[in-house]
Each structure stands twice: as C-alpha cells, then as structure tokens.
N, CA, C and O atoms as a DFTB+ gen file, in Angstrom:
316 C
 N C O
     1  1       0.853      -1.182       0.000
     2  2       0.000       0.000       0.000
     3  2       0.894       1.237       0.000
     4  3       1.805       1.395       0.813
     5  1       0.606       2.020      -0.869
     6  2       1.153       3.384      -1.146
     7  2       0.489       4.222      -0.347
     8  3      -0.731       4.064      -0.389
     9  1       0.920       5.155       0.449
    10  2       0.374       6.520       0.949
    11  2       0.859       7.550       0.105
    12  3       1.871       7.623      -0.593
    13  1      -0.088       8.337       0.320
    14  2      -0.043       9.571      -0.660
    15  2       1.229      10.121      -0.514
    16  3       2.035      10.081      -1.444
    17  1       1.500      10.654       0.611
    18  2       2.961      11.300       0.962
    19  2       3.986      10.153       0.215
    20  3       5.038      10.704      -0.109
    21  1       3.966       9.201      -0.020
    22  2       4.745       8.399      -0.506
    23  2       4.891       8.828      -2.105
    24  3       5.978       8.944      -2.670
    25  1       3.632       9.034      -2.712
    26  2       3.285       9.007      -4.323
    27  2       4.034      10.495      -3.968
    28  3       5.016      10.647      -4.695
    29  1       3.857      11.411      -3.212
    30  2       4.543      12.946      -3.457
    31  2       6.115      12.957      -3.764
    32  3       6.687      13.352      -4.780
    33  1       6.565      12.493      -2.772
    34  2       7.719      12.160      -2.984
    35  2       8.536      11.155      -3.967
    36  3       9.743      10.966      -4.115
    37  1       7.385      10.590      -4.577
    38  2       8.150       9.761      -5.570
    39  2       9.162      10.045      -6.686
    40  3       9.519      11.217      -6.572
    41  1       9.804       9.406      -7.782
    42  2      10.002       9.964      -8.725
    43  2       9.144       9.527      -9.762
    44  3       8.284       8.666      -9.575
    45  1       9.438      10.355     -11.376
    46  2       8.479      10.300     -12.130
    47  2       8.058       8.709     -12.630
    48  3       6.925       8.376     -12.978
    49  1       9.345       7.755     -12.570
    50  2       9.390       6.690     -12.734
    51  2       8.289       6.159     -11.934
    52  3       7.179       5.975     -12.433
    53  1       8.601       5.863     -10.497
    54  2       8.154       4.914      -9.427
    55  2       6.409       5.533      -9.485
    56  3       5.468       4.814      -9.148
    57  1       6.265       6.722      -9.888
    58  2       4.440       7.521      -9.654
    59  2       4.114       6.389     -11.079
    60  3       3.158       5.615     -11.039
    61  1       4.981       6.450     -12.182
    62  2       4.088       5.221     -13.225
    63  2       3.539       4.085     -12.704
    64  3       2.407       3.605     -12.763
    65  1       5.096       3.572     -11.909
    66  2       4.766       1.674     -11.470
    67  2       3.828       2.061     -10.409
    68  3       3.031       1.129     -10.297
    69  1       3.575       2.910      -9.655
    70  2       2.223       2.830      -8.741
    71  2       1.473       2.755      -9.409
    72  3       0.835       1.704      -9.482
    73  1       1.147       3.995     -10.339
    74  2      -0.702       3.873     -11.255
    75  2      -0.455       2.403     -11.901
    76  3      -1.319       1.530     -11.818
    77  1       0.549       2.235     -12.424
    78  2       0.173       0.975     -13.043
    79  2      -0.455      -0.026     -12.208
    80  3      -1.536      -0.521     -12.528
    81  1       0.453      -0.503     -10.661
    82  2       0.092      -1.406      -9.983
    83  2      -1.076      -0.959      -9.420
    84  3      -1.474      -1.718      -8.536
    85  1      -1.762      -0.007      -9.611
    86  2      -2.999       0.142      -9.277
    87  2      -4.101      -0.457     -10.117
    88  3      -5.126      -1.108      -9.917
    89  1      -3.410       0.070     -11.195
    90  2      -4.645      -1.064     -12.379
    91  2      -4.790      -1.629     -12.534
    92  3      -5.925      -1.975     -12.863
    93  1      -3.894      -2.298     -12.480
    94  2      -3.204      -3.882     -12.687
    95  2      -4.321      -4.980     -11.067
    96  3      -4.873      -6.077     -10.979
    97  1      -4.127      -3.974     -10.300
    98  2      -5.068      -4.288      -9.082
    99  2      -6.237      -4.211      -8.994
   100  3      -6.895      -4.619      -8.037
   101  1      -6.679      -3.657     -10.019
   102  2      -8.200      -2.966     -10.658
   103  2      -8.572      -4.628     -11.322
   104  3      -9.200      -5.614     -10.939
   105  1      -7.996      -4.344     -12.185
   106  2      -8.137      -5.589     -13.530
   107  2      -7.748      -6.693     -12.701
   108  3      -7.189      -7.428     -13.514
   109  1      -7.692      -7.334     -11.451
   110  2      -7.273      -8.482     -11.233
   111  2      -8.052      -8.949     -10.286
   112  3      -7.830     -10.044      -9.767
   113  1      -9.408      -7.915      -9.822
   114  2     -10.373      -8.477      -8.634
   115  2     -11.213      -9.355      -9.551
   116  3     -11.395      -9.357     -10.769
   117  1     -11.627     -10.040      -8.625
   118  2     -12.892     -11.079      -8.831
   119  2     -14.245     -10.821      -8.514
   120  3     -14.594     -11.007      -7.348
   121  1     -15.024     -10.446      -9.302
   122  2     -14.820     -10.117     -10.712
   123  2     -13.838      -8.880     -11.352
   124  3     -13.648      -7.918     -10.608
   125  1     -13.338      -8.867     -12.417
   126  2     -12.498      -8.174     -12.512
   127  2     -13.179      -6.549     -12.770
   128  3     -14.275      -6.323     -13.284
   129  1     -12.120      -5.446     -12.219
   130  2     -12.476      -3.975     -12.305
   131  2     -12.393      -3.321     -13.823
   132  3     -11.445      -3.596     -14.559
   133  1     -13.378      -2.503     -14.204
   134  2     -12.801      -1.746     -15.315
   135  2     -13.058      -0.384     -15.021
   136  3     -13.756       0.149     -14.159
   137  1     -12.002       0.273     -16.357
   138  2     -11.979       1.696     -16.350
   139  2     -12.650       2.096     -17.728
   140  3     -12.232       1.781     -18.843
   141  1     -13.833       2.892     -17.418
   142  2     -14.999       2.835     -18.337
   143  2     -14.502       4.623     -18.728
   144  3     -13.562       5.213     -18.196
   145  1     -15.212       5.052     -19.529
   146  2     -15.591       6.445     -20.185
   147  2     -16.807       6.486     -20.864
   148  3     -16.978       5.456     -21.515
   149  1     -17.791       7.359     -20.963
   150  2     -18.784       7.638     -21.383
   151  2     -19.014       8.244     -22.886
   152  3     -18.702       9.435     -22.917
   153  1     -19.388       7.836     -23.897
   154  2     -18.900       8.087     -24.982
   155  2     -20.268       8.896     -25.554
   156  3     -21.315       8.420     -25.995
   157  1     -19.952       9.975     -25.418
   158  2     -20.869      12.066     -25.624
   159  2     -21.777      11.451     -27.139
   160  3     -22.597      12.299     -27.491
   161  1     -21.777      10.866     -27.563
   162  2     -22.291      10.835     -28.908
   163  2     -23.701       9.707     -28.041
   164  3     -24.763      10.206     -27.668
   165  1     -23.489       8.735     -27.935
   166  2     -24.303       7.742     -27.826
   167  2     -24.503       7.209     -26.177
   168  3     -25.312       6.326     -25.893
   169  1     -23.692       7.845     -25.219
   170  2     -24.690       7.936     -24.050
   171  2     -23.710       6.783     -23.276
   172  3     -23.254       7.019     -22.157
   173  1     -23.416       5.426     -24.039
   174  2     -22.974       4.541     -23.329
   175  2     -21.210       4.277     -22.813
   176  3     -20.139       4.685     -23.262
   177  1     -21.579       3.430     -21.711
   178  2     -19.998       3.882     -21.455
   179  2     -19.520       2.437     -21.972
   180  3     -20.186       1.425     -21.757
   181  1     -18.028       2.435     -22.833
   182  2     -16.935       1.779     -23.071
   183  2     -15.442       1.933     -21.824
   184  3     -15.044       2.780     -21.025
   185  1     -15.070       0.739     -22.226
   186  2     -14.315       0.302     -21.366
   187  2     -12.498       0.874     -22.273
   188  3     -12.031       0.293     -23.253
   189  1     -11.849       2.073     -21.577
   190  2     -10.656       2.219     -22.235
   191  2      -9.495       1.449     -22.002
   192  3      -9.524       0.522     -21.192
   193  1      -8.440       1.756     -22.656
   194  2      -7.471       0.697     -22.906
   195  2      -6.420       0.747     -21.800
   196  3      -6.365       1.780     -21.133
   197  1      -5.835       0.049     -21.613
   198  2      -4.737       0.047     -20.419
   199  2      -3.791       0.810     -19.800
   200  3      -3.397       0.858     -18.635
   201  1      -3.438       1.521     -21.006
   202  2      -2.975       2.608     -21.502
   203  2      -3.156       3.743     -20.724
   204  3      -2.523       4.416     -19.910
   205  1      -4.267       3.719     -21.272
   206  2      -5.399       5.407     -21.115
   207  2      -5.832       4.546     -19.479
   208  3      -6.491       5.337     -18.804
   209  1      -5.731       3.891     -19.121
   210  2      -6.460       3.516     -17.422
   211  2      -5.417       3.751     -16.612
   212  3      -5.716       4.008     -15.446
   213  1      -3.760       3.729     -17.023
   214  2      -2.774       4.080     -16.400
   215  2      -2.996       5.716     -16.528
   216  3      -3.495       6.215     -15.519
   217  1      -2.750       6.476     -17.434
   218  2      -2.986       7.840     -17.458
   219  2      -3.827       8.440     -16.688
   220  3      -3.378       9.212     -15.840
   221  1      -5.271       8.225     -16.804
   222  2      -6.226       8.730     -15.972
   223  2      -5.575       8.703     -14.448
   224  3      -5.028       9.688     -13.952
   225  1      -5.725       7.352     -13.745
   226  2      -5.410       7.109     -12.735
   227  2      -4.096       8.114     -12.261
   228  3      -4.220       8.920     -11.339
   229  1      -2.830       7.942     -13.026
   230  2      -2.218       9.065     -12.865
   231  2      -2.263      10.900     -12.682
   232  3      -1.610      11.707     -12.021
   233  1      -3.075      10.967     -13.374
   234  2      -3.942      12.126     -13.610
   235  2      -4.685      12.379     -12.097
   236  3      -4.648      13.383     -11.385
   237  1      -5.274      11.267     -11.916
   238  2      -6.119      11.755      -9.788
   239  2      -5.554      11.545      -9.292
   240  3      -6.006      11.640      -8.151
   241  1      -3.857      10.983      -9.285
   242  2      -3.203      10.636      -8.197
   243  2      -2.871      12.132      -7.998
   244  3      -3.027      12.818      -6.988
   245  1      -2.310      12.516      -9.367
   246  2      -1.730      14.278      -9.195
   247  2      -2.446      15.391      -8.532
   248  3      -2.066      16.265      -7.753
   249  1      -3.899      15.035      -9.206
   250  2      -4.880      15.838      -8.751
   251  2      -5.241      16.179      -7.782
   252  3      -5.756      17.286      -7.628
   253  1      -5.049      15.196      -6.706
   254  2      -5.354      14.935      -5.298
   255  2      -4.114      15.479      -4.263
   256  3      -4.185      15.785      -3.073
   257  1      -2.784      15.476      -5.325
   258  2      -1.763      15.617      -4.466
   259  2      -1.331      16.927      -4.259
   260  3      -0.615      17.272      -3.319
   261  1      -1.843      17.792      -5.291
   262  2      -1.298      18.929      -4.988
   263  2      -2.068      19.737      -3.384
   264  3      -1.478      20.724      -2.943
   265  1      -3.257      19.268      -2.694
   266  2      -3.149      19.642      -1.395
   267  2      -2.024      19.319      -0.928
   268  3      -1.526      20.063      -0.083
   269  1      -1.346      18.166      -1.332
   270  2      -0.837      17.450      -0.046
   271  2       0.522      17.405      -0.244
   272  3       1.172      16.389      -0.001
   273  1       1.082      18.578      -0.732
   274  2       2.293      18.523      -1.734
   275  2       2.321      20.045      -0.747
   276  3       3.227      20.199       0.072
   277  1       1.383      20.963      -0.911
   278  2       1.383      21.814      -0.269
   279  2       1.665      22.112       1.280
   280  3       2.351      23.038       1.712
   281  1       0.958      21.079       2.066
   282  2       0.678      20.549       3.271
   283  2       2.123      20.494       3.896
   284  3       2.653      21.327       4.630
   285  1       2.775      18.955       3.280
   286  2       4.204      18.685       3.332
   287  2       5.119      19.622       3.479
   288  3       5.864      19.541       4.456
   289  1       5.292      20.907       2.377
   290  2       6.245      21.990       2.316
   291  2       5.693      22.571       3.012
   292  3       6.645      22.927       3.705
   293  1       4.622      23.141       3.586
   294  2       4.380      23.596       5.089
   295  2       4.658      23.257       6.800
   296  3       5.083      23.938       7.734
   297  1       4.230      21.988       6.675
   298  2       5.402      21.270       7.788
   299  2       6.794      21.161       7.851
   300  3       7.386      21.017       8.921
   301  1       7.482      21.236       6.505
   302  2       9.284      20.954       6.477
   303  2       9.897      22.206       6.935
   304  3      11.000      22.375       7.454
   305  1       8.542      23.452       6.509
   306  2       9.029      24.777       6.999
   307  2       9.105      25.287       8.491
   308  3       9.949      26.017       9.012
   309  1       7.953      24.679       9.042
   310  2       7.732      24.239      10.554
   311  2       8.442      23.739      11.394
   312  3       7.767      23.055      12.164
   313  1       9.992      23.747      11.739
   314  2      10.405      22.419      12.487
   315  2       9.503      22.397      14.169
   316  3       9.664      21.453      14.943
C-alpha cells in the first residue's frame, strides 16, 4: 500500500509503477475492475485501454496531491 505522501515524494518513474500497480489491481479483482468512459455521442460507457487507465489514474493521483504537496512543504518549513 502506497500513501499519498509516498506518491509525493516519488520519482516520475516509481508515480508510473504505482498507477500501473494500481490497475493492474483494478483488472485483477474477482470479478475483474474496469476503467470505463462515457462516450458524448451515444450515451454509453466503453471500457478504455490500459494505456489510457494508467494515465487517468495518474492524472487523480496528481490531482489529489497537490493539497498534499502543499501541506508537506508547510510542515518541512515548521520544524
């Protein structure tokens, strides 16, 4: 298990192999998880590619982190 403060500090490398092993953790429950998108033309959602399920996921890891990116450099300033 990754903690966030962990994903902050990561490098750009090790933030991939997390989202990945996240998906990879997605796609491997029983029944297995997917990463869907809603497709604007016709309403229904499709299931995107592995690819694009690593990206996204990467994408909210970031999203989420910049509180906590903030947070961090506020405490280091704090002793």
């Amino acid at each position: 298990v990754v903690t966030q403060e962990q994903y902050v500090s990561s490098t750009k490398r090790q933030k991939m192999g997390i989202s990945r092993n996240i998906v990879d953790a997605i796609h491997n429950l029983d029944p297995p998880g997917r990463f869907l998108e809603k497709d604007p033309r016709t309403g229904l959602w499709n299931e995107v590619s592995h690819k694009k399920a690593i990206e996204k996921t990467s994408q909210a890891l970031r999203d989420g982190a910049a509180h906590l990116r903030k947070q961090l450099s506020a405490d280091l300033g704090n002793p």
